[in-house]
N, C-alpha and C positions, 0 to 999 in steps of 0.2 A: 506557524500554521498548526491545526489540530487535524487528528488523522480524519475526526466527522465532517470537514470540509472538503478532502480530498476522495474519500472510499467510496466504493461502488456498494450502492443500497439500493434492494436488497439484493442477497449473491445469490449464486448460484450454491445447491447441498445436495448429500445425500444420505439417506438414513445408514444406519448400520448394517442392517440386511439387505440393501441393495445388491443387486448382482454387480462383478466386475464388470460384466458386459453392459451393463446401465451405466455405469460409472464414466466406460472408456467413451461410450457415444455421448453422453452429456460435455466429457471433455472436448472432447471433438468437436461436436456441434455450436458449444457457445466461445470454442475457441480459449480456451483459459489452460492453465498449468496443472493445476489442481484443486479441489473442491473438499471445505469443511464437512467431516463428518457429524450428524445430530443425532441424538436420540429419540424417542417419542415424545420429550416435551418442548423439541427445539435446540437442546443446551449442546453445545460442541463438545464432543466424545476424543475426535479426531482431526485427520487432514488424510485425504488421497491423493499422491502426483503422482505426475507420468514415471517420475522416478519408481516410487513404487512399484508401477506395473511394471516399467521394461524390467525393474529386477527379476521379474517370474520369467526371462526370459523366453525367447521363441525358440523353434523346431528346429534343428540347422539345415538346410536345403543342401544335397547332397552336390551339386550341381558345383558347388562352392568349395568342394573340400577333396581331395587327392584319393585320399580313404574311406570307405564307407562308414557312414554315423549312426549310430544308435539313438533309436527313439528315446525319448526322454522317460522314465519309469512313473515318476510320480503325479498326482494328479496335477490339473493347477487347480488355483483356489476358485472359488465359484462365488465369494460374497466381499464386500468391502471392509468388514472388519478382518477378515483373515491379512491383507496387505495394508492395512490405511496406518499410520503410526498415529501411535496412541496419545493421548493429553497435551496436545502442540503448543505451540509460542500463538498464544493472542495480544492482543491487546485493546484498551480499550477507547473509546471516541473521543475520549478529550485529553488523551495520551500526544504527547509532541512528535511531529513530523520529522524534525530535526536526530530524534534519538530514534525513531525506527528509520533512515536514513543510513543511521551507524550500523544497524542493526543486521540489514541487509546489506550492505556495502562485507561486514564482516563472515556471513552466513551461504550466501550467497542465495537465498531463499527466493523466489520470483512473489511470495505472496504471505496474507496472516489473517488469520480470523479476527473480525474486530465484534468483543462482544460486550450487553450492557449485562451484569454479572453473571449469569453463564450461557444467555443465550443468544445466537446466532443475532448480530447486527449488521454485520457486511462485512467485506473483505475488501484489505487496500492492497495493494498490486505495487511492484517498482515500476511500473510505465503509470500507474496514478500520481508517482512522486514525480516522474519525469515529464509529464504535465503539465504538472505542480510549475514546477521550476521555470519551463520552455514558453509560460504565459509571457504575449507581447509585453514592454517594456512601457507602451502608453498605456496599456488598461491598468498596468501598476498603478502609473504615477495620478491616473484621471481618479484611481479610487483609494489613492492617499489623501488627494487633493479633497476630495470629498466628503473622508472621513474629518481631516484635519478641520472645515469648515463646520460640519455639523457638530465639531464637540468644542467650537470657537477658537481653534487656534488658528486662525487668523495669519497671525505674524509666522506662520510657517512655511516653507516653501520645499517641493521635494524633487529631485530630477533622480532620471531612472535608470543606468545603463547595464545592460547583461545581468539584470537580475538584482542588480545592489541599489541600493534607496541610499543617496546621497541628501540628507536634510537639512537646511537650515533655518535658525530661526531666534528667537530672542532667549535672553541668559540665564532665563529662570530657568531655576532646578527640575521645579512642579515642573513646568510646560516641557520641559526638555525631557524628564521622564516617562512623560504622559505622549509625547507627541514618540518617543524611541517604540513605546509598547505599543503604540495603534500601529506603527510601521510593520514593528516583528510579526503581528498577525497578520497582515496582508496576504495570501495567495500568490506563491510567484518571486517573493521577495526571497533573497540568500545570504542578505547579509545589510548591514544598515550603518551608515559614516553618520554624524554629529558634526555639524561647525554652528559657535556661533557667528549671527549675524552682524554685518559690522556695525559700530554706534552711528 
């Protein structure tokens, strides 16, 4: 799979001088984690998450604490470039699902700007990969089956369970190459077995 199959286009952004208070309602409002930052021509600057903000942490309610609290001194920040972190992890649309996958599995990032060279193209999310993955097991197989027809292989046959493409088919190298790569693109698919067919 390619990330331009899976990611949300177009995303949600916001400039650099956006107010926080812009920032936090837009997160709010469309429900997401965090939102690429652009500049005037479009082109990703940044990223803003919730991380960010709560790190400017809140007031402490005194209600909560044994002792009395002192207000906090300093101002908080008032625009999105003062909290947003600067020049993030993108990547771009016809970058492998499989390696942003790793990517996020090791980061723990909930999301990434995907851009066509430096400006804003959409954003794929780990619940777009989880999607991905969680696609029924017949629409696999119906649109292996489908492919495999239209590009004539014929003599192939695919069965689908929990995501793995189990394919069989005749002993050619070509075909068995050919039939392994149309599989790997699939939507959905997580992994692909080979047998051949018997004589």
């Amino acid at each position: 799979m390619l990330v331009h199959e899976i990611m949300t286009s177009p995303a949600y952004s916001v400039p650099m001088g956006a107010s926080l208070e812009a920032a936090m309602r837009m997160m709010a409002t469309a429900r997401v984690s965090s939102l690429p930052v652009v500049d005037d021509g479009g082109c990703v600057v940044g990223i803003i998450s919730e991380a960010d903000v709560l790190g400017e942490g809140l007031e402490p309610d005194p209600r909560a604490h044994m002792r009395p609290v002192s207000p906090q001194s300093r101002p908080l920040p008032a625009t999105v470039a003062e909290v947003m972190t600067a020049r993030p992890y993108t990547v771009r649309e016809d970058n492998d699902v499989a390696d942003l996958a790793l990517v996020f599995a090791r980061t723990g990032w909930k999301s990434v700007p995907v851009i066509r060279g430096e400006a804003l193209l959409g954003v794929v999310s780990r619940s777009d990969l989880i999607r991905a993955m969680a696609r029924p097991d017949i629409e696999i197989a119906v649109e292996i089956a489908t492919a495999f027809g239209e590009i004539g292989l014929k003599g192939w046959h695919a069965e689908v369970f929990a995501g793995v493409a189990h394919i069989t088919g005749t002993a050619s190298e070509r075909e068995r190459a050919a039939a392994t790569s149309i599989v790997q693109s699939v939507r959905g698919v997580r992994r692909v077995t080979v047998q051949e067919a018997d004589a």
